[in-house]
GUMI-959277 format. One record per residue (C-alpha): residue number from 0; x, y, z. Coordinates in steps of 0.02 Angstrom, whole numbers. Example, Ala and Ser with C-alpha at 12.3 -4.5 7.8 and 13.67 -1.06 7.14 Angstrom:
num 0, x 615, y -225, z 390
num 1, x 684, y -53, z 357
***
This chain:
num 0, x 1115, y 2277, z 5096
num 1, x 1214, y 2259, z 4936
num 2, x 1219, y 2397, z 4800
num 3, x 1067, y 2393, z 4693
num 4, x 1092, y 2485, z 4506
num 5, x 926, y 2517, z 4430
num 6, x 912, y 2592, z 4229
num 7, x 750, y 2701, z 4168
num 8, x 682, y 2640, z 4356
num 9, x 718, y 2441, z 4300
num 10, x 808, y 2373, z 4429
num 11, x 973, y 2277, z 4322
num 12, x 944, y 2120, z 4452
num 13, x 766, y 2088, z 4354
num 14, x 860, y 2027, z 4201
num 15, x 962, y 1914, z 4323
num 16, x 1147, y 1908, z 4428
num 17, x 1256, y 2066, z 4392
num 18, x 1438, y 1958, z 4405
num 19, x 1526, y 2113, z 4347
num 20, x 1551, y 2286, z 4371
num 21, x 1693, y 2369, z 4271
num 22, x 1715, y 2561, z 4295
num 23, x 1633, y 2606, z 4462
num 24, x 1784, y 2583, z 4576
num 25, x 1904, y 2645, z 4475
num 26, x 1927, y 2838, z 4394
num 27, x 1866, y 2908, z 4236
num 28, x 2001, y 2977, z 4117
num 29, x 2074, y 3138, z 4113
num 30, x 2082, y 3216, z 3948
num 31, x 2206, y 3349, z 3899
num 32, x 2400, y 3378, z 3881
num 33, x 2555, y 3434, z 3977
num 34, x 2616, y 3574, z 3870
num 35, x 2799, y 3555, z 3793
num 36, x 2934, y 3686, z 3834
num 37, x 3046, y 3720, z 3712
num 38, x 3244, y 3681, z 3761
num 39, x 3195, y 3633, z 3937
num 40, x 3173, y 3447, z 4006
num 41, x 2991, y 3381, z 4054
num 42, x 2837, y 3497, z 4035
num 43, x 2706, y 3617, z 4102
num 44, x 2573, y 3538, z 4190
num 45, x 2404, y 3597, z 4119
num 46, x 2236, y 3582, z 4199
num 47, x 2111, y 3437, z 4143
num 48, x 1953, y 3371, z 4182
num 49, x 1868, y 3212, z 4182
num 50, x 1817, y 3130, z 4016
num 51, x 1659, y 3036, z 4001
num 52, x 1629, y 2868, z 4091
num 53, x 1590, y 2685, z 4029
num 54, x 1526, y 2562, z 4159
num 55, x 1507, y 2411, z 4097
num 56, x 1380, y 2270, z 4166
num 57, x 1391, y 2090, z 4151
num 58, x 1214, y 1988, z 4184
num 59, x 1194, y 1809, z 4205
num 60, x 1011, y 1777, z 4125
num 61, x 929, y 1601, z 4189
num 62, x 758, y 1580, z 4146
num 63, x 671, y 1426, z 4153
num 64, x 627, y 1415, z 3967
num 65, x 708, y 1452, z 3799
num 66, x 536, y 1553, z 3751
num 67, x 564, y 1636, z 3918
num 68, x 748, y 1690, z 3902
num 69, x 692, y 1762, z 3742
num 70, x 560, y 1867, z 3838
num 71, x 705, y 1934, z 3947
num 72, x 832, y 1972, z 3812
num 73, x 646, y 2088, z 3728
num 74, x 638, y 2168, z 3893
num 75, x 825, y 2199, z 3896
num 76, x 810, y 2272, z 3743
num 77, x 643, y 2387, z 3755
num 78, x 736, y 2451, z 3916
num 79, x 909, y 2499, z 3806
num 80, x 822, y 2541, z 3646
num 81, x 787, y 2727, z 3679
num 82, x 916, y 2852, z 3615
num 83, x 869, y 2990, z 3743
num 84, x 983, y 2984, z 3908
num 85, x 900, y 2877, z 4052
num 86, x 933, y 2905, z 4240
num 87, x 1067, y 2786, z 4306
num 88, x 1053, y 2758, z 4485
num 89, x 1160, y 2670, z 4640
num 90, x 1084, y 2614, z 4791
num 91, x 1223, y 2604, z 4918
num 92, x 1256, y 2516, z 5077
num 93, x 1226, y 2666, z 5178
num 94, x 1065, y 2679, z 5080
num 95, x 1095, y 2830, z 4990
num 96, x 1071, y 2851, z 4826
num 97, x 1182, y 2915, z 4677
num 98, x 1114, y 2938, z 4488
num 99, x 1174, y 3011, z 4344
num 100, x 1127, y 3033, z 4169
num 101, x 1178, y 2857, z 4057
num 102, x 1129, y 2816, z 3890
num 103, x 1180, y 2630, z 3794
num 104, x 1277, y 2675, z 3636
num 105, x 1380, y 2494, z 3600
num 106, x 1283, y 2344, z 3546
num 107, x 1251, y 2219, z 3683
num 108, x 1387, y 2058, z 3714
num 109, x 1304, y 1912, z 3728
num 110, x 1352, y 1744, z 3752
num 111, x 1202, y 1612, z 3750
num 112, x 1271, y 1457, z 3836
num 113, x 1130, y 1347, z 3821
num 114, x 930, y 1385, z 3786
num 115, x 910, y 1450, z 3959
num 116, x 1071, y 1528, z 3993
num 117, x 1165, y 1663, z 3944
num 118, x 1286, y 1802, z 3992
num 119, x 1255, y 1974, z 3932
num 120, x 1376, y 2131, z 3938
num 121, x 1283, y 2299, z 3934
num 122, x 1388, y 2462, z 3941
num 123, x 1327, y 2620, z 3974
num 124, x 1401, y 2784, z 3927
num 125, x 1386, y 2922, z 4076
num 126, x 1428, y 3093, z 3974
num 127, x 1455, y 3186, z 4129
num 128, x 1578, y 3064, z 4224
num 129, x 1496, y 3088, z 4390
num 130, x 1358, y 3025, z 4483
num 131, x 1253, y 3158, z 4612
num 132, x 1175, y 3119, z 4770
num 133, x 987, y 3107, z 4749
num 134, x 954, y 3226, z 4918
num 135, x 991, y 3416, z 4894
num 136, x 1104, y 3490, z 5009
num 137, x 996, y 3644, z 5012
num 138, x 1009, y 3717, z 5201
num 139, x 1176, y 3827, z 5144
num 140, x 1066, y 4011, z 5189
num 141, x 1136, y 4150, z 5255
num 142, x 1062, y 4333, z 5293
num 143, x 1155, y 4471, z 5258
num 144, x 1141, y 4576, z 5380
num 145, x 1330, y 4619, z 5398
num 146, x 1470, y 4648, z 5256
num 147, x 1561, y 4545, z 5216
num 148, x 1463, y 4406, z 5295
num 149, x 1546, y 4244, z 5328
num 150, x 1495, y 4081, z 5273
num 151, x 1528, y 3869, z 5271
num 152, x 1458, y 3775, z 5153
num 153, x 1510, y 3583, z 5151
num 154, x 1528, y 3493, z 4991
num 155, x 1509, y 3299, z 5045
num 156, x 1579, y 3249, z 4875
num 157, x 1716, y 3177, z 4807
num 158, x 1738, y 3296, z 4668
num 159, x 1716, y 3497, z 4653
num 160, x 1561, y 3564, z 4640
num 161, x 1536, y 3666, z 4466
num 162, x 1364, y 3702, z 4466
num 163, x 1276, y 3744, z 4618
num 164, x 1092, y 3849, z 4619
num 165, x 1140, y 4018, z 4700
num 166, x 962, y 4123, z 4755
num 167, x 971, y 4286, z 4791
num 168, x 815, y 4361, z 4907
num 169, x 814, y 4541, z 4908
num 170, x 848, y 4681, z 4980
num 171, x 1018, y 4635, z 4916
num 172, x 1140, y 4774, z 4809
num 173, x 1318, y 4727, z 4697
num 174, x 1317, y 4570, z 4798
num 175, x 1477, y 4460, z 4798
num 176, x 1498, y 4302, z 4832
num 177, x 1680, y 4231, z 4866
num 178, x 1739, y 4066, z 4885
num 179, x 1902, y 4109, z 4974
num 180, x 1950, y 3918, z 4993
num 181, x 1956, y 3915, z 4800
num 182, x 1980, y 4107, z 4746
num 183, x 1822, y 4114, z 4643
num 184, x 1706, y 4244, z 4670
num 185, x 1524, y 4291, z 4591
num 186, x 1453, y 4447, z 4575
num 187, x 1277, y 4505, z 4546
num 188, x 1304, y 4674, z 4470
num 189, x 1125, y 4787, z 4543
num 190, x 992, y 4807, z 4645
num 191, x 864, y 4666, z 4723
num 192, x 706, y 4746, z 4782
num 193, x 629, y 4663, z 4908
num 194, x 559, y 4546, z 4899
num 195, x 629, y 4502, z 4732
num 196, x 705, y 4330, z 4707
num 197, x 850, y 4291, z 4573
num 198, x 915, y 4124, z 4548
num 199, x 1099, y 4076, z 4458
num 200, x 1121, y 3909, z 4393
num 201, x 1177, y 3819, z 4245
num 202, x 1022, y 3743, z 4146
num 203, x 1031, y 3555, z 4047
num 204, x 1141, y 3602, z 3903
num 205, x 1278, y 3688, z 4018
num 206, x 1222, y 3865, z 4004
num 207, x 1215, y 3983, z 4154
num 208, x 1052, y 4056, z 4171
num 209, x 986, y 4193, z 4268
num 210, x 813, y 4253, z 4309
num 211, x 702, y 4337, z 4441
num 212, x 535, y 4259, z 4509
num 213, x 440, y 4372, z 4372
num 214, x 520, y 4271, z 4229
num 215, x 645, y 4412, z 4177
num 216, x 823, y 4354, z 4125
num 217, x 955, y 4448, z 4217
num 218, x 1095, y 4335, z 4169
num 219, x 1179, y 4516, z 4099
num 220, x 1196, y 4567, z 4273
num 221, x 1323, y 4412, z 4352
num 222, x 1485, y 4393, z 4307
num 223, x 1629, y 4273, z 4380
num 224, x 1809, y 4265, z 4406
num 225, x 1942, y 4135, z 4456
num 226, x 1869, y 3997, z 4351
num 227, x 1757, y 3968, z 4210
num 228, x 1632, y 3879, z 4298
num 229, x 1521, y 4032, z 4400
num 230, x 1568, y 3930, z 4564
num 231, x 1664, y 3817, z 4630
num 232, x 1633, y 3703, z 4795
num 233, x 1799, y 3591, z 4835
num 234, x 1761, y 3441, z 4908
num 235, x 1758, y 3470, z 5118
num 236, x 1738, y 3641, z 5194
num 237, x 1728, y 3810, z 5079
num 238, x 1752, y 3989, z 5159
num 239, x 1635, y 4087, z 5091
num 240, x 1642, y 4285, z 5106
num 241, x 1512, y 4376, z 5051
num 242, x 1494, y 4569, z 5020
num 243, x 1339, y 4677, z 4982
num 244, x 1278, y 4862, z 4987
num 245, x 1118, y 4864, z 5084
num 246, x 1183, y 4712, z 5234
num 247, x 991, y 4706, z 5293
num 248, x 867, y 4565, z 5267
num 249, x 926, y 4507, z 5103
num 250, x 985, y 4310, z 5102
num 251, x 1112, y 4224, z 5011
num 252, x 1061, y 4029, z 4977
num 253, x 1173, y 3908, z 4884
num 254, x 1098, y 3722, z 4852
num 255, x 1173, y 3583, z 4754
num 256, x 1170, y 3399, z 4744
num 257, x 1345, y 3337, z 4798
num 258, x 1431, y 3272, z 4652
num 259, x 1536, y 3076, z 4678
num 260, x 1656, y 3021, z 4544
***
């Protein structure tokens, strides 16, 4: 099968032939700056990250009317118009499927050859330059019943993982979780009754959240260290150790949905 890109759940092909793709294959851009040392040669490398992505589609639209290309170019349009981000997805070979968050910011490129042909370029802006895989990777669960308690969890990605969903099912106590591949650790700072449940992630906006399954927020009790983000997942295999005062019943779970540059 060849790669199918659908937009708001509109498959791109229904406008017509997709002859280009510009900014899949390659890499987003890195923003930031080496930092300059005074009376030496060359720089200091400083860490960046990944500025947003532009892909940019080119559709060949052949209807079999003039009144009819019209109809497609309104379609294109209703399906572009909205200014709230749409899900972007990739179908791939392999059959699994990527999507991210896109929205259209720049006007549409179109070149209308004759009455009932034309060539259209639609770019879409992907603020987070990444695409996820649609399955969760949600079998990472561990009980701790010894401390520390060792643990894998494989990121399939291509890119770090910055924002997994950690839950935390009691009877757990100062729980902390290290990723000793990366040297980032998280720590939940109290005590989980059982059979309490807390879950740590990072909501729409980028804010780390935390709450228990009564609704209360206990985002006062985790803190982080080794990177901003409260964990990290390197692409491949992660060590995980994980330390905690009771080492009974209580379960460590970490989920995500692989991220793919």
């Amino acid at each position: 099968m060849s790669l199918t890109w659908t937009f708001g759940g509109t498959a791109l092909t229904s406008f017509g032939k997709i002859t280009v793709i510009d900014g899949y294959l390659d890499m987003p851009q890195r923003r930031g700056n080496n930092q300059i040392i005074p009376f030496q040669h060359g720089t200091m490398h400083a860490g960046k990250y990944y500025d947003q992505r532009t892909l940019a589609f080119g559709v060949t639209i052949t209807a079999a009317s003039a009144s009819a290309l019209e109809t497609t170019f309104d379609n294109l349009r209703k399906l572009i118009a909205p200014r709230t981000q749409q899900t972007l997805s990739l179908t791939r070979e392999d059959s699994s499927v990527l999507t991210s968050q896109a929205i259209v910011d720049a006007p549409l490129q179109v070149n209308r050859i004759t009455n009932t042909l034309a060539r259209v370029v639609v770019e879409f802006v992907m603020p987070r330059p990444y695409f996820r895989l649609s399955t969760a990777i949600s079998d990472n669960t561990t009980t701790i019943n010894t401390s520390p308690k060792a643990m894998t969890v494989t990121n399939p990605g291509t890119i770090e993982e910055r924002d997994p969903t950690i839950t935390l099912t009691g009877p757990l106590l100062n729980t902390v979780i290290t990723n000793t591949t990366v040297g980032v650790s998280l720590t939940y700072t109290g005590t989980i009754a059982s059979p309490r449940v807390v879950t740590i992630s990072t909501n729409s906006y980028g804010e780390y959240v935390a709450t228990n399954d009564l609704g209360t927020n206990v985002i006062g009790n985790v803190t982080h260290n080794g990177a901003a983000a409260l964990m990290v997942l390197n692409p491949g295999d992660n060590t995980m150790s994980i330390t905690d005062g009771t080492a009974t019943t209580g379960t460590v779970k970490i989920a995500f949905n692989a991220p793919y540059l």
